[in-house]
C-alpha positions in Angstrom: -0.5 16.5 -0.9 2.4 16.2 -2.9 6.1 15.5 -2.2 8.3 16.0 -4.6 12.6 15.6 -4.6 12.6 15.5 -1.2 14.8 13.0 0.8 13.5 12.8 4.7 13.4 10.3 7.7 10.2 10.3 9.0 7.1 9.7 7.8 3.2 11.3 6.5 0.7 11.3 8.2 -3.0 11.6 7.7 -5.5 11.8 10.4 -7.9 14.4 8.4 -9.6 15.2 4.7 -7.3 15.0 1.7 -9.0 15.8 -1.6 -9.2 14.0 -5.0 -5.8 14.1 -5.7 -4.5 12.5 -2.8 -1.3 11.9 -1.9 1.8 12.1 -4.8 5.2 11.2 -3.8 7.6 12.1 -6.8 11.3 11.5 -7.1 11.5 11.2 -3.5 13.0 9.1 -0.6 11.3 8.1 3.1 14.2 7.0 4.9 13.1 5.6 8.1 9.3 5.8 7.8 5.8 5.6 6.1 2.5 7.1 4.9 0.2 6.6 7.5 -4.0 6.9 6.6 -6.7 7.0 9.2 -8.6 10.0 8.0 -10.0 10.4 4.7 -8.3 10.4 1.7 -10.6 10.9 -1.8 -7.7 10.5 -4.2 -5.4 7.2 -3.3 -1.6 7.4 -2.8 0.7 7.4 -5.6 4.4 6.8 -5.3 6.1 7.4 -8.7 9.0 5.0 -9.9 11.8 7.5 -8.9 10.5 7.3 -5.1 11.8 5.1 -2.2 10.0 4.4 1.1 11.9 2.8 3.0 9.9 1.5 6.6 11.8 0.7 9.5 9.4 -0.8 12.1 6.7 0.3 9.6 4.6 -0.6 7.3 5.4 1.3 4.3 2.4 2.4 3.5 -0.9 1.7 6.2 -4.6 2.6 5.6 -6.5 2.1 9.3 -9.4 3.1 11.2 -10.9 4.7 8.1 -14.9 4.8 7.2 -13.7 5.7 3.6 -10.6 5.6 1.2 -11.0 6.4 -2.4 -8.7 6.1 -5.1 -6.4 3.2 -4.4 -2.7 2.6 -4.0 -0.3 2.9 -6.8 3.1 2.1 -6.2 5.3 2.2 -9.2 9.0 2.9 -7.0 10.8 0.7 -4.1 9.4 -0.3 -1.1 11.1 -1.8 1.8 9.9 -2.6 5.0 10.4 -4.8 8.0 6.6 -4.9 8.4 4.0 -5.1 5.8 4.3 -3.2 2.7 1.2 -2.2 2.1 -1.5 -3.0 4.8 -5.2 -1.4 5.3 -7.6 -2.5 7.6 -10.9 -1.9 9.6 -12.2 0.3 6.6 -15.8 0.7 6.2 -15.5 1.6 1.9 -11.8 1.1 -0.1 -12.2 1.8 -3.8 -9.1 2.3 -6.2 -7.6 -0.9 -5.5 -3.8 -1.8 -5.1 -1.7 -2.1 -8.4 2.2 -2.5 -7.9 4.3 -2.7 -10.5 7.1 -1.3 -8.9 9.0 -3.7 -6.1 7.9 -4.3 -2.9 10.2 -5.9 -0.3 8.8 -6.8 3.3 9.5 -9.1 6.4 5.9 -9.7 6.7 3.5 -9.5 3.7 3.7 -7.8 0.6 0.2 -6.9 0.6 -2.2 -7.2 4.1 -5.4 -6.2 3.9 -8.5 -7.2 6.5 -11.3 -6.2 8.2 -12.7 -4.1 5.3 -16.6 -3.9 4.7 -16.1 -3.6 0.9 -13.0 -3.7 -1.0 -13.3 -2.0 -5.2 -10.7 -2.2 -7.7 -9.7 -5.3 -7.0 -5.4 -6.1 -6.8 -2.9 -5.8 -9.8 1.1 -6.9 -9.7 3.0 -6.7 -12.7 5.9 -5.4 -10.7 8.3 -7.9 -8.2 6.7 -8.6 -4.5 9.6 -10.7 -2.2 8.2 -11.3 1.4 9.1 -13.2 4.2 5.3 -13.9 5.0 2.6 -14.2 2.2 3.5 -11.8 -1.0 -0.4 -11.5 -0.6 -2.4 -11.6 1.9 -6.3 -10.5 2.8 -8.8 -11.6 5.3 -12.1 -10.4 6.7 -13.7 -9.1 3.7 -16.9 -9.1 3.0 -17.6 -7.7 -0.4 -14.3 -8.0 -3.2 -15.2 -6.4 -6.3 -12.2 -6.3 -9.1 -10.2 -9.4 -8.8 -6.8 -10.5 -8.6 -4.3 -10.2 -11.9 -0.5 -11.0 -10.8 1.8 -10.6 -14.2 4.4 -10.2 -11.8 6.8 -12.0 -9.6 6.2 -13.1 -6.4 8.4 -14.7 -3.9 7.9 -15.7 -0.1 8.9 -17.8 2.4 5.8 -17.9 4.1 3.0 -20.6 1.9 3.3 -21.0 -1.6 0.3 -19.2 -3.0 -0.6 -15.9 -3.4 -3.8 -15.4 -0.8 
């Protein structure tokens, strides 16, 4: 799926079988909503750095009720959000990762992940994440494979650390 120069409100949603190339948003602006995952998605979302999602009573970005989601999460644009920005969760398989180095603003957490049987790819910020919860934030996991690498800069007014 790709969307390209497009400026919307609304968001995209997923509830069935996307392919390995995923979901590309390029030079484009969500004004008032997300990209929503509870189907299957074999190639990750990618948001380029000329794109803006912009989630109003959203997460930006939500991967849930999933058994599989391959190909991680790439944001290299703006996101801002009065939920989480990025947020998966009761996921049987998540490989890919999350890299961000693009900014992510969010009322919540920057990152929220939980619930997940086995988490690949592990979680890389060499972009800005400012939160009013935890910048970073994962529970409920029972295998992590990859690791954490943060380059980048975090604030939040929720605790001081970065899990």
């Amino acid at each position: 799926m790709l969307i390209s120069h497009t400026t919307f409100s609304g968001g995209v949603t997923n509830a069935g079988t996307i392919g390995p190339h995923g979901i590309s948003v390029i030079s484009s602006t969500f004004l008032s909503g997300g990209i929503f995952d509870d189907g299957i998605i074999a190639g990750g979302i990618n948001i380029d750095s000329h794109s803006r999602i912009v989630g109003s009573g959203v997460s930006a970005v939500a991967i849930e009720n999933t058994p599989t989601f391959g190909g991680g999460v790439t944001n290299n644009g703006t996101i801002n959000t009065t939920k989480d920005g990025i947020t998966a969760g009761s996921i049987s398989l998540f490989s890919g990762g999350i890299k961000n180095k693009g900014t992510i603003s969010a009322s919540f957490s920057g990152i929220q992940f939980g619930a997940i049987s086995t988490f690949g790819g592990g979680i890389v910020n060499s972009g800005a994440i400012s939160a009013g919860g935890t910048a970073i934030n994962f529970s409920e996991v029972s295998t992590f494979a990859g690791g954490i690498s943060n380059s980048g800069k975090n604030h939040s007014r929720g605790p001081r650390h970065l899990l």
